[in-house]
VOZA-520646 format. One line per 5 residues: number of its first residue (from 1); their letters; for each residue y, z, x of C-alpha. Coordinates in nm, 3 decimals. Each point is the difference from the previous one (the first is absolute). Example, Ala and Ser with C-alpha at 12.3 -4.5 7.8 and 13.67 -1.06 7.14 Angstrom:
! residues 2
1 = AS = -0.450 0.780 1.230 ~ 0.344 -0.066 0.137
END
This chain:
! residues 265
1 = XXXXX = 5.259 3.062 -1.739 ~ 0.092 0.365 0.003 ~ -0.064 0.020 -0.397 ~ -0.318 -0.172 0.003 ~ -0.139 0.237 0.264
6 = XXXXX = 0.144 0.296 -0.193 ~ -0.222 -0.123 -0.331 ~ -0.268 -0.133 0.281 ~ -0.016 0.409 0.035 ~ 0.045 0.074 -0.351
11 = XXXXX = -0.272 -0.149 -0.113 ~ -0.286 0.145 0.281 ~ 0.132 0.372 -0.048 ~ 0.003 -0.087 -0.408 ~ -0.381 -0.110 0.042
16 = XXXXX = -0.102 0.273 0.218 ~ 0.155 0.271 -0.239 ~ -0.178 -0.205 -0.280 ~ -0.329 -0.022 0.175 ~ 0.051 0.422 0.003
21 = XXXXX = 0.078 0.070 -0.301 ~ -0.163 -0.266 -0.288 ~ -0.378 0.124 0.070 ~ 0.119 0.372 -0.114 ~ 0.222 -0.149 -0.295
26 = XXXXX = -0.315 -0.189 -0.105 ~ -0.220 0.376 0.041 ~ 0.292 0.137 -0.224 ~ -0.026 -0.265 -0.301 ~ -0.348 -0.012 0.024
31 = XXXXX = -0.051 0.413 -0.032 ~ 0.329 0.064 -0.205 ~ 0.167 0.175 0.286 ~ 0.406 0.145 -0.026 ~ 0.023 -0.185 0.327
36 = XXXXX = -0.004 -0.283 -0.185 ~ 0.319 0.047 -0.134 ~ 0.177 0.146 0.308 ~ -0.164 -0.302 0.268 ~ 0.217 -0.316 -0.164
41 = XXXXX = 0.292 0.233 -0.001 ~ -0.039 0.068 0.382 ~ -0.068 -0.300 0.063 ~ 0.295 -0.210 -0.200 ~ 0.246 0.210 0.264
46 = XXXXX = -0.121 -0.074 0.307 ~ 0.000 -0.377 -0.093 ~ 0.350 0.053 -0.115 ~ 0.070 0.144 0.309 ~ -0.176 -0.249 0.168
51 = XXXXX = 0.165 -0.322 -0.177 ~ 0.353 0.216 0.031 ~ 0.059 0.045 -0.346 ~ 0.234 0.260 -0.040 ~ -0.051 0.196 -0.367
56 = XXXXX = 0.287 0.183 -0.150 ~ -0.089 0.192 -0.341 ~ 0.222 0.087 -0.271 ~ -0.128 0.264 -0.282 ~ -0.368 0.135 0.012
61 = XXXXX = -0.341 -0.123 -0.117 ~ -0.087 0.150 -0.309 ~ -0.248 0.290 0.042 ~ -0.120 -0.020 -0.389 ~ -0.374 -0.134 -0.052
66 = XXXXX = -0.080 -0.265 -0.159 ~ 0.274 -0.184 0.213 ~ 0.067 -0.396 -0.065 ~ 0.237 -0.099 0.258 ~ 0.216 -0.330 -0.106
71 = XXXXX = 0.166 -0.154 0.236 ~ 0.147 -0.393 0.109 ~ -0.158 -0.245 0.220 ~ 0.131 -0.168 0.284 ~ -0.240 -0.062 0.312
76 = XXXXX = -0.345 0.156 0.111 ~ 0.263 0.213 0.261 ~ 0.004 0.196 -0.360 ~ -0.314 0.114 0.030 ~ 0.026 0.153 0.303
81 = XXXXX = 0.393 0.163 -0.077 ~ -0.208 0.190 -0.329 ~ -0.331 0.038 0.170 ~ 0.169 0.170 0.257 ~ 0.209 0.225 -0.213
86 = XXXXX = -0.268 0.186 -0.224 ~ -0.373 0.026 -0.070 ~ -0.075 -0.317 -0.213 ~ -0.219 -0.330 -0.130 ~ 0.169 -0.292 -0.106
91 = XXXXX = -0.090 -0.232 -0.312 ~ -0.003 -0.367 0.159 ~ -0.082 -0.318 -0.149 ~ -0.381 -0.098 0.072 ~ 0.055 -0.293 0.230
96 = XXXXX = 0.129 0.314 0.272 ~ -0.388 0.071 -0.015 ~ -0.120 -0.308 0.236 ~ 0.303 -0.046 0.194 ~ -0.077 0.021 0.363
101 = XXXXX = 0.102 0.293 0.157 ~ 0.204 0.158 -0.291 ~ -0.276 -0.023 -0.257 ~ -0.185 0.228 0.256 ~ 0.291 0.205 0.011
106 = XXXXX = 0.035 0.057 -0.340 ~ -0.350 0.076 -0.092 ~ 0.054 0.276 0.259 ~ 0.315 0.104 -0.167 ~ -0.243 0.065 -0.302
111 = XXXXX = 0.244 -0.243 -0.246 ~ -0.126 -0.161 -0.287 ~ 0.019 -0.336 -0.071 ~ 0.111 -0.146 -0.317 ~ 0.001 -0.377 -0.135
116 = XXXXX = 0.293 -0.009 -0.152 ~ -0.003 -0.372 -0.163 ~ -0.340 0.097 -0.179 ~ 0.198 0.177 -0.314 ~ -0.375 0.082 -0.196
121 = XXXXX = -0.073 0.236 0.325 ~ 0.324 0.186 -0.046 ~ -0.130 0.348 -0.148 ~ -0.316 0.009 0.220 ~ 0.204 -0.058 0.317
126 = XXXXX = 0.290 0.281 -0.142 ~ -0.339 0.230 -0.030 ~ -0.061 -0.021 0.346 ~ 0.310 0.094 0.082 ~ 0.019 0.269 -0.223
131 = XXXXX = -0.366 0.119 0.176 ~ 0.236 0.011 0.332 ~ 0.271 0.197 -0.187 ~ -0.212 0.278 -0.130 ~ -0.162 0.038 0.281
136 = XXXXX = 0.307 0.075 0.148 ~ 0.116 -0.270 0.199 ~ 0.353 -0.128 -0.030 ~ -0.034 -0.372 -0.061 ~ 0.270 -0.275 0.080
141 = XXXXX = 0.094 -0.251 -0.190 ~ 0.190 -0.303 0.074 ~ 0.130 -0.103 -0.336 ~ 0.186 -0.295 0.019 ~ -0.348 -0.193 0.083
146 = XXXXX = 0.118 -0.166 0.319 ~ 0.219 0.046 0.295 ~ 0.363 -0.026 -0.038 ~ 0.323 -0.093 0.196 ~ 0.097 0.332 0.130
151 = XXXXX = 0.329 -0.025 -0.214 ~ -0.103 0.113 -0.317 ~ -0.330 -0.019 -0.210 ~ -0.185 -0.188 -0.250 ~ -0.083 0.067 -0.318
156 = XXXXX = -0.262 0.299 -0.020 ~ -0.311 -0.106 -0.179 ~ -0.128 0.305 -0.174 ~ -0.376 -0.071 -0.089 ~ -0.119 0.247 0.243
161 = XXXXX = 0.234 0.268 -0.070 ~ -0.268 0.040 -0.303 ~ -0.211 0.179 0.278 ~ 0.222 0.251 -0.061 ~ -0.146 0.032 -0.368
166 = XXXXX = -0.326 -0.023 0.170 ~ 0.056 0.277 0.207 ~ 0.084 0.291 -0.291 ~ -0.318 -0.144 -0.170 ~ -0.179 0.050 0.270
171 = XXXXX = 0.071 0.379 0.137 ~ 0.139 0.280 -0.116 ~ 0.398 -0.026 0.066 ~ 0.273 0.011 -0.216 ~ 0.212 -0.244 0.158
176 = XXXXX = -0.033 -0.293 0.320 ~ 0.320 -0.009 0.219 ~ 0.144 -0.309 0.020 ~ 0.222 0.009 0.276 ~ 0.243 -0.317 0.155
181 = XXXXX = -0.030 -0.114 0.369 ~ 0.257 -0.272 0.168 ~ -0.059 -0.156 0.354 ~ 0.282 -0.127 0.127 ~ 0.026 -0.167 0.333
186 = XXXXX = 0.352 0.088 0.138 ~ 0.042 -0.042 0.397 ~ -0.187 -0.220 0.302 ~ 0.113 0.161 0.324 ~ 0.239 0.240 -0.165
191 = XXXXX = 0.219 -0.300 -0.168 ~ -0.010 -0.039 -0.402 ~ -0.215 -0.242 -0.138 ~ 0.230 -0.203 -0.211 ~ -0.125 -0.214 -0.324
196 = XXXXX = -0.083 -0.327 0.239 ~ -0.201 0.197 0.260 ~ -0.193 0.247 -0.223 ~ -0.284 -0.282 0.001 ~ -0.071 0.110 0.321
201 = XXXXX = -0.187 0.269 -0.137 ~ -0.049 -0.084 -0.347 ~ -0.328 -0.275 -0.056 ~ 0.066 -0.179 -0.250 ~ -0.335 -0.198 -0.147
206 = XXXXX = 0.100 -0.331 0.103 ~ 0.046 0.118 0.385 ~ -0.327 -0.014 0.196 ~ -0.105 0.354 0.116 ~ -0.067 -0.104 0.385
211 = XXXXX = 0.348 -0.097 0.080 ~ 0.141 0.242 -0.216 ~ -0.172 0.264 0.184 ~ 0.016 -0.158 0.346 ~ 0.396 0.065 -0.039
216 = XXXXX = -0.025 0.271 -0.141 ~ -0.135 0.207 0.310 ~ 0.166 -0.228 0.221 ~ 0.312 0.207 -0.118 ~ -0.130 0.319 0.054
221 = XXXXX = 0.278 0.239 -0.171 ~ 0.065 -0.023 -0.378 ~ 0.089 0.299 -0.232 ~ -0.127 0.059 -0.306 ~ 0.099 0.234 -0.282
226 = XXXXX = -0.283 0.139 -0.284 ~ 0.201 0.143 -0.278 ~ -0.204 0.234 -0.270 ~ 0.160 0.015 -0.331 ~ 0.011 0.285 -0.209
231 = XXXXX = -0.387 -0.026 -0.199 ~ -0.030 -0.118 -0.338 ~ -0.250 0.205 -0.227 ~ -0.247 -0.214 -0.199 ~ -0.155 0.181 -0.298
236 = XXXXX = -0.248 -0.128 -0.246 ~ 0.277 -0.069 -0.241 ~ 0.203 -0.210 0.303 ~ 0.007 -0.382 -0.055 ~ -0.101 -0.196 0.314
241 = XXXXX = 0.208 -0.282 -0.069 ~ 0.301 0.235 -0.043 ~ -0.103 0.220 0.338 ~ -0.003 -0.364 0.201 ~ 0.336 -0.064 -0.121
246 = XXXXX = 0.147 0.317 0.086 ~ -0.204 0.018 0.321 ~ 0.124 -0.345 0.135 ~ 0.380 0.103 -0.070 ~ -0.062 0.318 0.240
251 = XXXXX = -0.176 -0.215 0.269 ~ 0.294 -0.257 -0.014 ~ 0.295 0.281 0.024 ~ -0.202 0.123 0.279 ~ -0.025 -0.300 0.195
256 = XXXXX = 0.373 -0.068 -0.053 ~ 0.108 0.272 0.138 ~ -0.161 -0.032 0.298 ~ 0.130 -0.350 0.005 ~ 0.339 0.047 -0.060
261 = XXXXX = 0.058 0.300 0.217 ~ -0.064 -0.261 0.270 ~ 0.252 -0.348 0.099 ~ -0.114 -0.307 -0.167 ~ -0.013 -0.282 0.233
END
């Protein structure tokens, strides 16, 4: 009873601070604002705070711009460790768009939205991005296609890392950082998550999202650590297929050793 009246009062002090501060968000897209940028980012940590996700960050974001941020997918709780971290959009697959609740969510996060399975729409979607990136946004993207596990990752797909080619066609810069991101869920209540509990946080595809998220605020206290890797520069001569391979080997080292720094179960 206790936990459902906790997330009973999660949920009316997460509306009213949405009801406060979506209208300026949507002023800030609309007119091109810096708020924009700096509103999601506010908002990401008092929802973390609210949901008690505890973020612990190893290494830096990457100050360089254009900035592609690569990193492995687990649960929509990701969204919220990163969002909370830095200033940033996320790329998400286009059925996020009319999802209730989250497509509204991310529309306000200003991500783009990317049909993945439609292979012939593959350059104009990497433009878009690439728009983002020389504008000087730094742009997520989740590359294994899908959520994971939470014990290691899937195979990156590395389609859209041709935004980055996009992106030095499109401005003026030398080079687009490339830079490695793990999320690793580690602790609930200050115990390790071991290999058979990690689903708690992680969400799977084939796990309905209501449940799933039902216990996840039910427990209230989980840890999670954001690693940045050291960025990868991608050059005009660079070869995407090449920068996905070595970019996926960083993410999965990172993730690791988050992992294995903690007791298995």
């Amino acid at each position: 009873m206790i936990a459902w009246l906790r997330i009973a009062a999660l949920l009316v002090v997460l509306a009213g601070a949405s009801a406060v501060v979506a209208p300026v968000q949507v002023l800030a897209i609309r007119f091109g604002w810096p708020l924009g940028r700096r509103l999601p980012l506010l908002w990401h940590r008092i929802v973390c705070r609210l949901v008690g996700l505890r973020i612990v960050v190893k290494g830096r974001p990457c100050t360089d711009r254009p900035l592609l941020l690569v990193a492995n997918h687990q649960s929509w709780a990701d969204i919220l460790a990163l969002g909370a971290v830095t200033e940033l959009s996320f790329i998400a697959k286009a059925e996020v768009r009319s999802w209730p609740i989250f497509g509204w969510l991310a529309r306000l996060q200003r991500t783009v939205f990317v049909a993945r399975e439609e292979r012939g729409r593959t350059a104009e979607q990497a433009d878009a991005i690439a728009d983002r990136l020389s504008a000087g946004d730094a742009m997520v993207l989740f590359a294994e296609g899908t959520t994971s596990d939470g014990n290691g990752i899937l195979p990156f797909k590395t389609a859209l890392f041709g935004a980055a080619q996009a992106a030095l066609r499109r401005s003026q810069a030398d080079s687009v950082a490339v830079q490695p991101v793990a999320v690793a869920y580690t602790k609930v209540h200050g115990l390790p998550l071991g290999r058979y509990f990690r689903p708690l946080a992680a969400w799977p595809g084939d796990v309905a999202l209501g449940p799933h998220l039902l216990a996840f605020l039910k427990e209230g206290a989980i840890d999670v650590e954001v690693s940045f890797g050291e960025p990868l520069s991608f050059t005009r001569t660079s070869d995407r297929k090449a920068l996905g391979r070595r970019t996926e080997a960083a993410v999965r080292n990172l993730l690791a050793e988050s992992l294995l720094a903690r007791p298995h179960a």
